[in-house]
N, C-alpha and C positions, 0 to 999 in steps of 0.2 A: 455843353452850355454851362460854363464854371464862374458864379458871382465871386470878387474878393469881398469877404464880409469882416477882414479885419480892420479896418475905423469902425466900422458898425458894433463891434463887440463891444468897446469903449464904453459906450454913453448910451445910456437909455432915453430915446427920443430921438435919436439920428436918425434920420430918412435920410437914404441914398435913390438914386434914379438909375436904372442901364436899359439899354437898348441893346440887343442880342439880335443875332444872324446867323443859322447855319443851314446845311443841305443837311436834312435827315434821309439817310436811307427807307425802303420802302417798309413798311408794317403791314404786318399779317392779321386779319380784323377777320371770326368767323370762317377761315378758308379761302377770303379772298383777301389780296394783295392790295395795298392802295399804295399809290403812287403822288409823291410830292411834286407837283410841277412848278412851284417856286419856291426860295427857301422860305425857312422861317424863321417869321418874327416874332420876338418876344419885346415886348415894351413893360418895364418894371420897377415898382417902386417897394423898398423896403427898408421896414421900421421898426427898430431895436425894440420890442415890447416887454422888456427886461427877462424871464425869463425864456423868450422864443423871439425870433423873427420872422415877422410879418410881411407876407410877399404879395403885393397884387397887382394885377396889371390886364394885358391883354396878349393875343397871341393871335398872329393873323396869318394865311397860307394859304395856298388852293391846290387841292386834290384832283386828281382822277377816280371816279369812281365808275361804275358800271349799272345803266338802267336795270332794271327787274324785268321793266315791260317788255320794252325793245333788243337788250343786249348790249348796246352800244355803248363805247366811252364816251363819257361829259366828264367837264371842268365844274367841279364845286368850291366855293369861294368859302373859307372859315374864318369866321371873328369868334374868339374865345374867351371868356373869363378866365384868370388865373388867381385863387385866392390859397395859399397853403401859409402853412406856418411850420420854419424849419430851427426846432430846439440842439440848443449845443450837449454834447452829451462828452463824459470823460473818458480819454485814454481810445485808444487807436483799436485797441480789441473790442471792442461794444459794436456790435450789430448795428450800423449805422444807416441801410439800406434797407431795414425794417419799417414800414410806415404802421403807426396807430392811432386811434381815435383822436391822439393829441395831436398830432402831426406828424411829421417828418424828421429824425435822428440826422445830425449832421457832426464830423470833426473835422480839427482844422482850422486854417483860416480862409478858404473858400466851400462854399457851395453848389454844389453839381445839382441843376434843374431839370433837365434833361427829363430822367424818367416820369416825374411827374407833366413834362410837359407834354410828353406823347399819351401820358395818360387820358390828358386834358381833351386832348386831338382825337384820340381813340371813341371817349363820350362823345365827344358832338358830331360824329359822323350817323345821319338818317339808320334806321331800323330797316325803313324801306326805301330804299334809293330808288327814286324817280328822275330821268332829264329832264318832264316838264308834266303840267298838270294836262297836257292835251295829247300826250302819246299814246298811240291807240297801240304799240305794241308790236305781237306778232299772232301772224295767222295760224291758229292752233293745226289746223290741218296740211298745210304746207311748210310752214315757218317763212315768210314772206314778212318783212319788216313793213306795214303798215302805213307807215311816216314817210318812207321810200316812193312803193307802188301799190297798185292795187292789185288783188290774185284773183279767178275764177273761181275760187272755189264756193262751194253751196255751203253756207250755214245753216244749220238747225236749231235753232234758238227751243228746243223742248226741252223739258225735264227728262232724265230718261223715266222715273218715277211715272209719267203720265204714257209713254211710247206705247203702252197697249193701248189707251183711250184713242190714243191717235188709228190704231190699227182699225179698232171697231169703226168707226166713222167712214177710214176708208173702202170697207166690204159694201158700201150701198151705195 
């Protein structure tokens, strides 16, 4: 995902607009695999802020992710802020794929967005991915998906902390 930012070099106050599209391959987030199910968007405005450029826009896609509760694949829908700012730096040997507090090193006369835009992707994906807030899950004791069917099994709702007081009560 390559901006041309040569007009934009020119003149300090040029905003430019693009609109980007591509299929990213799958990302590895924590050990599990997420999956793009449509491409993605980037929608972008940047603006020559004399010594960097100013990128913001949004980023829009929808994932495959995987319940916690239940196990199951769901379709997650992402709207993304995109705000970085990518300074020109000199000569072709400079670490240009180094990001710091200022922002983002770039040469040339385009800009590759890319990494930061997975990065972008990578934040907004849940801690705890849920399908829905009413998934009851799976059945601890059999593993019976919940939202599916129902299982015979006997719950015990105790503490095991308390399982002796329970004992005492049952001898009489």
């Amino acid at each position: 995902m390559r901006i041309s930012v040569k007009d934009l070099k020119k003149e300090i106050g040029l905003r430019e607009r693009f609109e980007l599209q591509k299929d990213l391959p799958p990302l590895e987030l924590k050990g599990e695999v997420i999956k793009f199910l449509k491409p993605v968007r980037v929608s972008l405005e940047v603006i020559n802020a004399g010594d960097y450029l100013d990128a913001s826009g949004t980023i829009t896609t929808e994932v495959e992710l995987t319940c916690g509760r239940c196990l199951e694949a769901y379709r997650y829908p992402l709207k993304v802020d995109f705000n970085e700012h990518y300074y020109p730096v000199e000569g072709e040997s400079e670490t240009a794929d180094i990001k710091d507090e200022e922002g983002v090193p770039f040469t040339g006369e385009s800009v590759d967005i890319e990494p930061e835009v997975k990065s972008n992707i990578q934040l907004s994906i849940p801690m705890r991915q849920i399908c829905s807030e009413e998934c009851r899950g799976l059945c601890s004791q059999c593993g019976t998906n919940l939202n599916k069917e129902r299982c015979s099994c006997k719950i015990d709702d105790i503490d095991p902390r308390m399982a002796v007081l329970k004992d005492l009560f049952q001898k009489d």
